[in-house]
N, C-alpha and C positions, 0 to 999 in steps of 0.2 A: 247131873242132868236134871233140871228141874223147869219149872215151869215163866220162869220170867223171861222168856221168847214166846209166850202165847197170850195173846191180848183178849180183849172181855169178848168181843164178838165172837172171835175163834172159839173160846172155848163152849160159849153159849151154841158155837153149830155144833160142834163136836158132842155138844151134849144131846141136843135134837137129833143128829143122825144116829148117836147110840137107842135112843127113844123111836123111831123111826126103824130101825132095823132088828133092837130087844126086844122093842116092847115096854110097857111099863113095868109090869110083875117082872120080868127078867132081866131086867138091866141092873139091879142093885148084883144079884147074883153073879152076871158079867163082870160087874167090875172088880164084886168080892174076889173071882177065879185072876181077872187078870194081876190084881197086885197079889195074890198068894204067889202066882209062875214071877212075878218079878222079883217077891221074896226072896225066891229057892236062886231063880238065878243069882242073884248078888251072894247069896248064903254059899254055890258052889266052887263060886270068885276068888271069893277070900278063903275057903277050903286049898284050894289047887294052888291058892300063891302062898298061901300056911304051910301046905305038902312040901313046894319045890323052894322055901326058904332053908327049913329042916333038912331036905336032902342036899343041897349043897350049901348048907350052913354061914352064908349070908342073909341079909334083910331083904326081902324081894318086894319092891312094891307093884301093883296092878300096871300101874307104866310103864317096866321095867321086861313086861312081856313081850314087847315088841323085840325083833330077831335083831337089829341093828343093836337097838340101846343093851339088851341082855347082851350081846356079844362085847359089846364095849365097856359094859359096868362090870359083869363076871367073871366072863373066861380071858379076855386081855389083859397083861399087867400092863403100865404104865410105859414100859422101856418097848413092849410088845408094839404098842398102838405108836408109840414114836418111830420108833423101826417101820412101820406101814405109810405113817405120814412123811416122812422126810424124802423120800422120791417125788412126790409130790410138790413139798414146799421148794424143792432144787427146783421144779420144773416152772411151779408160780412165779418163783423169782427171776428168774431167767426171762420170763412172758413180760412181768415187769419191768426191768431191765430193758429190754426192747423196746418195749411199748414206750418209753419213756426217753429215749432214743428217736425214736421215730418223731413223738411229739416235738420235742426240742430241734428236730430237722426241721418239721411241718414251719415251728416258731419262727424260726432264724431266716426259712424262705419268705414267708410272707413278710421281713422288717426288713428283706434285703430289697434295695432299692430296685424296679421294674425294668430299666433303662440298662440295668450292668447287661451288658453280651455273656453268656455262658462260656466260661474257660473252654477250648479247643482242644480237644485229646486226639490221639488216635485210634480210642477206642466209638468216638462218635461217628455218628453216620455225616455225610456231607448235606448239607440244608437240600432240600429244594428247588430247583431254580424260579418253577412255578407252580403255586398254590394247585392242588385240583380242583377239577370242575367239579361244581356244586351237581348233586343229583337231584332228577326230578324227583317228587315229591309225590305222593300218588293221589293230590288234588290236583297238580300242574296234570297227571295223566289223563284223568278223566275229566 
């Protein structure tokens, strides 16, 4: 986290509004207090991921705190997280499969020529005799 996301102006307001709101005399103080709290915090940081390396006797880095990624780097073995994933990847493949399926339909309709009559089954319904009537419109109503 540092400061090369905040540009000259920015910082120049941020500097005004701490002068504006300190004060002169009290703004070196402020800022003294603020980077000591930010000290400590980073200092408690790297205490607790020092602590929870120790206690379960892996490398633990600050990233590694998030509940997903620690679930997946620590307590999962390798055959664990595949076992989780392979219902999964049946399921993707399967989507793909289909999907790829259906494309290759979509293809073959649009190259098949406009003019061929639809083969007749008896599972279709019988055409039509006459189109329906167009309905009004509810500009034609009003």
């Amino acid at each position: 986290m540092g400061l090369e996301n905040l540009g000259g102006w920015e910082f120049i307001v941020i500097i005004l509004v701490g002068l504006f709101i300190f004060g002169p005399d009290r703004l070196p103080k402020a800022i003294n207090d603020g980077m000591r709290m930010l000290r400590n915090v980073r200092q408690m940081a790297r205490n607790a991921t020092g602590d929870l390396s120790r206690e379960l006797g892996t490398d633990i880095q600050l990233e590694d705190l998030h509940p997903k990624t620690f679930l997946r780097k620590h307590l999962l073995s390798e055959a664990d997280e595949a076992a989780l994933r392979r219902p999964l990847q049946d399921i993707v493949g399967e989507v793909r499969g289909v999907a790829d399926t259906v494309k290759r339909d979509a293809e073959a309709a649009v190259k098949a020529p406009a003019a061929a009559p639809a083969p007749s089954t008896s599972l279709t319904k019988p055409a039509a005799a006459a189109p329906a009537a167009a309905r009004p419109s509810w500009d034609d109503v009003t």
